[in-house]
C-alpha positions as CSV (number, residue, x, y, z in Angstrom):
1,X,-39.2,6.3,-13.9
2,X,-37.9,7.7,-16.7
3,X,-33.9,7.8,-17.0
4,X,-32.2,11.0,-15.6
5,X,-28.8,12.6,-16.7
6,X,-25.9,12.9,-14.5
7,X,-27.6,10.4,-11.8
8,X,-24.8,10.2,-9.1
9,X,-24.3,7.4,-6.3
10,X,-25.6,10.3,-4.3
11,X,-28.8,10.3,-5.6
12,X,-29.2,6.5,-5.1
13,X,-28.1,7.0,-1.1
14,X,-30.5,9.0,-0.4
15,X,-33.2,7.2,-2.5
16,X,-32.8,4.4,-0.5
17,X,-32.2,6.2,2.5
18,X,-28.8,4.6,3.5
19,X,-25.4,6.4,4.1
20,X,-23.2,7.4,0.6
21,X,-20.7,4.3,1.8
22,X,-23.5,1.6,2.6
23,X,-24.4,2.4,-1.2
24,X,-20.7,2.7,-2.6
25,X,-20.6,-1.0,-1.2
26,X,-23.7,-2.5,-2.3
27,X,-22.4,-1.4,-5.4
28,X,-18.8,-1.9,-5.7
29,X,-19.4,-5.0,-3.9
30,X,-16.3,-4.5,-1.4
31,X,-18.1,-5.6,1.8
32,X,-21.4,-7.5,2.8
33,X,-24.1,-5.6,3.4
34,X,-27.2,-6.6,5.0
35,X,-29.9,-7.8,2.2
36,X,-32.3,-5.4,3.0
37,X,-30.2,-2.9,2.7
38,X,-29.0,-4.3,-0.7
39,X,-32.3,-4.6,-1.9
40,X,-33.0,-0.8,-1.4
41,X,-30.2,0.5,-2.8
42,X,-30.1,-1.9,-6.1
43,X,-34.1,-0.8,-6.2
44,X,-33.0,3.0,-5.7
45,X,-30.6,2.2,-8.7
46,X,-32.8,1.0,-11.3
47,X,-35.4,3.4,-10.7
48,X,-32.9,6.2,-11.7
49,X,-31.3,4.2,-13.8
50,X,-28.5,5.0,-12.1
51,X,-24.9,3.5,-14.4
52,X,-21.1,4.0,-12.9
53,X,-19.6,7.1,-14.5
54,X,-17.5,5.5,-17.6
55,X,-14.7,8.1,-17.1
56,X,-14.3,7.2,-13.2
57,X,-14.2,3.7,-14.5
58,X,-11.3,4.3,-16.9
59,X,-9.5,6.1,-13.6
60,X,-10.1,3.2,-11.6
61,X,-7.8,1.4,-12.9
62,X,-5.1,3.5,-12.4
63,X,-6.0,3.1,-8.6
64,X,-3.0,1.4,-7.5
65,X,-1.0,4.6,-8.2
66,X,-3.3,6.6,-6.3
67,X,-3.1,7.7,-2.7
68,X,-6.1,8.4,-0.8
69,X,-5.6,11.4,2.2
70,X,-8.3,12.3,4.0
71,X,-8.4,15.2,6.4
72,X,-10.7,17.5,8.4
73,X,-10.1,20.9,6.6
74,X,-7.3,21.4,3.7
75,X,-7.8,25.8,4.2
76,X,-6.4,25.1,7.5
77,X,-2.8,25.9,7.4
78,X,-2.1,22.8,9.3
79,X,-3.4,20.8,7.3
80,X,-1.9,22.5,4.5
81,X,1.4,22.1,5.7
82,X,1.0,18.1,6.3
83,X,-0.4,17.5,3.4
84,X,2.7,19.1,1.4
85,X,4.9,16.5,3.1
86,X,2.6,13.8,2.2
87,X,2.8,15.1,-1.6
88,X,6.5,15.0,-1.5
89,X,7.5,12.0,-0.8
90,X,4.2,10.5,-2.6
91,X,5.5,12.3,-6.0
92,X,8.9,10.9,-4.8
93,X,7.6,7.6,-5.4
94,X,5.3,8.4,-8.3
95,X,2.2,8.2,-6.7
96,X,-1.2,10.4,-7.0
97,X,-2.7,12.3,-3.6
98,X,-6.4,12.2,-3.5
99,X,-7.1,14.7,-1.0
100,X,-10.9,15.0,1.1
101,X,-11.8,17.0,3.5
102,X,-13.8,16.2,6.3
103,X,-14.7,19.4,8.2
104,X,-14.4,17.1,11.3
105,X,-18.0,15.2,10.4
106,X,-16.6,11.4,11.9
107,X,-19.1,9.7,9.6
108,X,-18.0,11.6,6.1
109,X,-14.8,10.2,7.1
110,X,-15.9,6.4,7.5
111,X,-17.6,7.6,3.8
112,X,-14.4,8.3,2.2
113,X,-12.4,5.3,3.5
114,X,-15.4,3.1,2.4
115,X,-15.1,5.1,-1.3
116,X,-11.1,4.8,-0.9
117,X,-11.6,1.3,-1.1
118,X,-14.2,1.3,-3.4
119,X,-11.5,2.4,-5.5
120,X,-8.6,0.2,-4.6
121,X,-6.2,2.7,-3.2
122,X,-3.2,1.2,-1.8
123,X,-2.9,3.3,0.8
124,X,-5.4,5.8,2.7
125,X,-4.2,8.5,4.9
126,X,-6.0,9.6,7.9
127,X,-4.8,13.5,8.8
128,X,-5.8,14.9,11.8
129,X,-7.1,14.3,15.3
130,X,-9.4,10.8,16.0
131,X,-12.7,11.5,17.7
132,X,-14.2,10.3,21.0
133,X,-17.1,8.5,19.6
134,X,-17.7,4.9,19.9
135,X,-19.9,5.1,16.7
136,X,-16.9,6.1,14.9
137,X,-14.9,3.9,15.7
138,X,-16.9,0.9,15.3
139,X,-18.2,2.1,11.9
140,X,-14.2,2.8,11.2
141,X,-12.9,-0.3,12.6
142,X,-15.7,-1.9,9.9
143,X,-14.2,-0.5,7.0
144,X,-10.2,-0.6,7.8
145,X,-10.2,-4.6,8.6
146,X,-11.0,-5.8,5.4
147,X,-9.2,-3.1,3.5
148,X,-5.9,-4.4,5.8
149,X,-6.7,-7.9,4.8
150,X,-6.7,-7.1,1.5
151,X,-3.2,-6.0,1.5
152,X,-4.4,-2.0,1.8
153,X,-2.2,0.5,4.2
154,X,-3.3,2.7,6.8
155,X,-1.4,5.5,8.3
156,X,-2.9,8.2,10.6
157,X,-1.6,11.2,12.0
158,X,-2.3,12.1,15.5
159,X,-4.3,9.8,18.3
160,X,-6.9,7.2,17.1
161,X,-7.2,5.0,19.6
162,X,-8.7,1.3,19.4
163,X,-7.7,1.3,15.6
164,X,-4.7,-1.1,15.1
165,X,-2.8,1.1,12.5
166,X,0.5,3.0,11.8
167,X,0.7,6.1,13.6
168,X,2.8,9.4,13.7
169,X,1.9,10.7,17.1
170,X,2.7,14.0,17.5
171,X,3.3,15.0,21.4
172,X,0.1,16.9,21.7
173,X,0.0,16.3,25.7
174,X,3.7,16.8,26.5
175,X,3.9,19.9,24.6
176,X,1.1,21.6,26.0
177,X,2.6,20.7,29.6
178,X,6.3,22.1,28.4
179,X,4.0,25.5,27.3
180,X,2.5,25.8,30.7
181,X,6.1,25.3,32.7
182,X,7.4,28.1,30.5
183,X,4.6,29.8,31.4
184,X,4.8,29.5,34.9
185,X,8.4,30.9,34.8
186,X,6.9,34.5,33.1
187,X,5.1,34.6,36.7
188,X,1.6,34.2,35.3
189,X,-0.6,32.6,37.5
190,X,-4.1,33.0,36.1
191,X,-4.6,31.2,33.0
192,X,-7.8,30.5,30.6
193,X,-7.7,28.2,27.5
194,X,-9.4,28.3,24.2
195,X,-10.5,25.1,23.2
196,X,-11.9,23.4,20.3
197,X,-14.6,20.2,20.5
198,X,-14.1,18.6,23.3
199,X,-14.9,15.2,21.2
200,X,-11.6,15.7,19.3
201,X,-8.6,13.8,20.6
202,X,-6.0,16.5,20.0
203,X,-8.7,18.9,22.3
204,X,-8.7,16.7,25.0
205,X,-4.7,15.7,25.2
206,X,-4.0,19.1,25.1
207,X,-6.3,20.5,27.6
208,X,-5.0,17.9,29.9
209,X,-1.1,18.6,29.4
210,X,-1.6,22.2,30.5
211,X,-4.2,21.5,32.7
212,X,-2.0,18.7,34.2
213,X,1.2,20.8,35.0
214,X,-0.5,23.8,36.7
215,X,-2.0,21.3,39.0
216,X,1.4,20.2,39.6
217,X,2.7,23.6,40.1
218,X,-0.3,24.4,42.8
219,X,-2.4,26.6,39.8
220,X,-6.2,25.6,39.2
221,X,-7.5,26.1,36.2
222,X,-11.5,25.7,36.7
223,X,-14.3,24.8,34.4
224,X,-15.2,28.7,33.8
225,X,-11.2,29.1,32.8
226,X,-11.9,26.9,29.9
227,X,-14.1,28.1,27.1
228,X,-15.1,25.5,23.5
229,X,-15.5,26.8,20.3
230,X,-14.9,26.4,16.6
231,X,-12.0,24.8,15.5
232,X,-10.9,27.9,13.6
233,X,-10.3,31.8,13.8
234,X,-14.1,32.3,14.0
235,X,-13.9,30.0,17.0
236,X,-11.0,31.6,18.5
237,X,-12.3,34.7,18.0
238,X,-15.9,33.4,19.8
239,X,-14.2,31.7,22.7
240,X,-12.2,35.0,23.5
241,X,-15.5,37.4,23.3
242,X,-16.7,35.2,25.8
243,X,-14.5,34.8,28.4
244,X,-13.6,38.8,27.7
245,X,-17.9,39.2,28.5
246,X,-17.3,37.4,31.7
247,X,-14.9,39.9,32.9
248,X,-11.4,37.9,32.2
249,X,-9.5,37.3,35.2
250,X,-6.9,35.6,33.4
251,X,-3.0,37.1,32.6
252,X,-2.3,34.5,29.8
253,X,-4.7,32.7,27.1
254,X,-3.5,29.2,25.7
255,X,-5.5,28.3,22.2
256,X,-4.9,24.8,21.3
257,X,-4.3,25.7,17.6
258,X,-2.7,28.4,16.6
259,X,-5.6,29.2,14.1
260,X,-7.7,29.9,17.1
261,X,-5.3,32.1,18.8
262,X,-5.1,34.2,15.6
263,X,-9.1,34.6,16.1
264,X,-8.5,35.2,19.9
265,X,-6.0,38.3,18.9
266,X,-8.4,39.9,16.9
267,X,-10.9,39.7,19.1
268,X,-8.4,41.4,22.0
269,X,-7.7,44.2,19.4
270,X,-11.3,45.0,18.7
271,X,-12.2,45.1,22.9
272,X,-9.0,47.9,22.4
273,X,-6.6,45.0,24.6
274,X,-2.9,44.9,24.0
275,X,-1.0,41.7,23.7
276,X,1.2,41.5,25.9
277,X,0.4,44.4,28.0
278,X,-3.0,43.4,28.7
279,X,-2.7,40.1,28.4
280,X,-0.2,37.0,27.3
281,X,-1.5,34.8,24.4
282,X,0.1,31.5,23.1
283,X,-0.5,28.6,20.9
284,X,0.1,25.1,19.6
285,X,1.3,23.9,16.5
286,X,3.3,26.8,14.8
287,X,1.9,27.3,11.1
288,X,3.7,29.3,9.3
289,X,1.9,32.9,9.5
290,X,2.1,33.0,13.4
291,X,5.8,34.4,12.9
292,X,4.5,37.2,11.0
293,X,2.0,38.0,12.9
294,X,2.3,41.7,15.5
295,X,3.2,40.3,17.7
296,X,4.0,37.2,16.5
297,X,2.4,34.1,18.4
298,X,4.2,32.1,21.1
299,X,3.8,28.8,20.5
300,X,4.6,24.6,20.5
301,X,6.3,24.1,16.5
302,X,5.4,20.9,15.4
303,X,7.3,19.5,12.2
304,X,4.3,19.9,10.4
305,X,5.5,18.9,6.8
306,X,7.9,16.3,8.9
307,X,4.8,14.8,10.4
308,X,3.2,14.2,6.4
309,X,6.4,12.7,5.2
310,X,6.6,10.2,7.8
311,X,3.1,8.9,7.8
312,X,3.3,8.8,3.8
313,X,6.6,6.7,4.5
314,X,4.9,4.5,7.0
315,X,2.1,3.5,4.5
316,X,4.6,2.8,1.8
317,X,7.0,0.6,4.0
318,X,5.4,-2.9,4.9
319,X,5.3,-3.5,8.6
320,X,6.8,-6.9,9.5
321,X,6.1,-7.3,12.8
322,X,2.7,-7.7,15.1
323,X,2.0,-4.4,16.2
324,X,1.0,-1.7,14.9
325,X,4.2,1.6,14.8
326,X,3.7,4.4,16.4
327,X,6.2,7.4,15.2
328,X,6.4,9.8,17.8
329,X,7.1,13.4,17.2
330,X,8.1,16.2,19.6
331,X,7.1,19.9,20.3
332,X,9.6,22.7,20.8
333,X,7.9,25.5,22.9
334,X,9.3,28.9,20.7
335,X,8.6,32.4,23.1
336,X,7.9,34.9,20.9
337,X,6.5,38.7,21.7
338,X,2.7,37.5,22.6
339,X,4.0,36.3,25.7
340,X,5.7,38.6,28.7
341,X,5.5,38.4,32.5
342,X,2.4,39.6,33.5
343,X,1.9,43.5,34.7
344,X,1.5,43.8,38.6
345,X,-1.7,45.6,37.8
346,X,-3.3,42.9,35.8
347,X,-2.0,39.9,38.4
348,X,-3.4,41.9,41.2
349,X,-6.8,43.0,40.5
C-alpha cells in the first residue's frame, strides 16, 4: 500500500479494528497487550506506513511538566469553573494542563488515560462523576495500576468507586437531602426531579439524597415524579416538556445540575408558566450564571474552583500512607427567587 500523508494512530485503530488505546499501547509499548492483538495493529501500521508525529515526539519530552485533565464536557460551566482551579495552582507550580473532554463516553475516558500515559504525564486528573459500569471500571482499573506503579498520580473529582485513588468528594447526597428539608419548610409537598443518566454517579447520589429525606418527612416521590434526560440545558429543557405533557402535578422541580434547570426554565416560559407562581424550581451546583438569571436559581453552591485546586493539590502532594484520601467538600443550600411556598391553588388541585 502505498505510503499516505498525515497517517494518524487513528487510522491504524481502526485498521486493525482495536480501540485508539489498545493501539497507543502496542505502540508506545506501555502495557502488554495480547499478541494477536499486537500483530494487528503493527500489521495495520506498516501497511499505512504509519511513523509517530516527529513534533509530538519533541513534546514528549517535555511530559513531565505536563498535566493531563480529563473531563466529560469543558462548555459546561462546571467544568469550566473546576478546571480554572486546577490551572491555578498547576501554573502555580509551573506545570502544563492538558485538557480532554469526554462528553461522558466511559471508554474515551479509559482512551485518554491510556494516551496520558503514553505520554508520561505525572499526573492525570479525572473531572467529573464515575459511571456505574463494570466495563469501566475494569478497563480503568487496567490502565491506572501500572501508571501508579510507575510513580504516576491520580486524582479524581467526585465518586469513583472501586478505584484506589485520591479523591475530592463533593457532598453530592447530603446536599441534595439539605435542598429537600428547605424545601419541605416552603410547604411544598409535590415534587418531581430532572435527572440526568441514571449510570452517572453524581445522578444517582443525588436522586437518592432528595429522594431519601422526603421519605423521611412522609413525601413519596414515585417513578412518574422522576424524568432522565440530557445532561445539559437541551436535556433540562426535554425532561420538563415531558413531565409538563403529562399534566405536572408537581409544586417544585429539583434539576440535579443547574445547567438542566436553566433548560427546565425555558421550557416553563415557553408553556407561558411563571417561576415561582406556577411552580418552584431549584438546582445543584451553583455556576456562576444562575445568579443572574430572572429569577435567579435556588440552588446547592459547591466551591467549584475550590474543588479543582484541591484535587490538583492532591496529585502534586505524595500520599504517605495506605489508603487512598478522600477530601470531602460541602454544599450550602442558597434560596434565591425560583423558589417560594407553593400557591394554595396549585397544592390543591
Amino acid at each position: 500500500m502505498a505510503a499516505r500523508t498525515h497517517v494518524t494512530l487513528e487510522d491504524v485503530a481502526r485498521a486493525a479494528n482495536v480501540s485508539l488505546a489498545t493501539a497507543s499501547r502496542v505502540l508506545n509499548g506501555t502495557a502488554a497487550v495480547r499478541p494477536d492483538l499486537c500483530e494487528r495493529v503493527r500489521d495495520a501500521a506498516a501497511r499505512l506506513a504509519y511513523t509517530p508525529n516527529a513534533h509530538a515526539q519533541a513534546l514528549a519530552g517535555a511530559s513531565r511538566r505536563t498535566v493531563g485533565v480529563v473531563c466529560h464536557d469543558v462548555s459546561d460551566p462546571y467544568f469550566a469553573a473546576v478546571a480554572g482551579g486546577v490551572m491555578r495552582v498547576a501554573a502555580e507550580n509551573g506545570l502544563l494542563v492538558m485538557l480532554a473532554s469526554t462528553f461522558r463516553d466511559p471508554m474515551r475516558e479509559v482512551a485518554y488515560v491510556s494516551l496520558l500515559r503514553a505520554q508520561r504525564a505525572p499526573a492525570i486528573l479525572l473531572i467529573g462523576s464515575g459511571f456505574e459500569d463494570r466495563e469501566w471500571e475494569r478497563a480503568l482499573t487496567a490502565e491506572i495500576d501500572p501508571y501508579l506503579r510507575g510513580g504516576g498520580r491520580i486524582a479524581v473529582v467526585s465518586r469513583h468507586r472501586n478505584l484506589g485513588v485520591d479523591s475530592v468528594l463533593p457532598e453530592n447526597r447530603a446536599g441534595a437531602a439539605a435542598l429537600a428539608r428547605r424545601l419541605l419548610e416552603f410547604g411544598h409537598r409535590r415534587f418531581a426531579v430532572l435527572t440526568g443518566p441514571p449510570a452517572l454517579t453524581t445522578v444517582a447520589d443525588r436522586l437518592a439524597g432528595f429522594r431519601d429525606e422526603l421519605a423521611a418527612a412522609g413525601v413519596p416521590l414515585t417513578d412518574r415524579d422522576v424524568c432522565a434526560g440530557s445532561f445539559d440545558r437541551a436535556g433540562g429543557y426535554a425532561a420538563m416538556t415531558e413531565l409538563l405533557d403529562r399534566r405536572l402535578r408537581a409544586t417544585c422541580v429539583f434539576a440535579v445540575t443547574d445547567v438542566m434547570a436553566i433548560g427546565a426554565l425555558a421550557a416553563l416560559r415557553d408553556r407561558g408558566l411563571s417561576v415561582p407562581a406556577d411552580v418552584s424550581v431549584a438546582g445543584f451546583d451553583d455556576i456562576p450564571i444562575v445568579r443572574d438569571l430572572t429569577p435567579p436559581l435556588t440552588t446547592v453552591a459547591l466551591p467549584l474552583e475550590e474543588l479543582g485546586e484541591r484535587a490538583m493539590r492532591l496529585a502534586l502532594t505524595e500520599n504517605t500512607g495506605r489508603r487512598a484520601r478522600t477530601d470531602r467538600v460541602a454544599g450550602e443550600v442558597v434560596v434565591r427567587g425560583s423558589t417560594a411556598a407553593p400557591a394554595r391553588s396549585a397544592a390543591d388541585r
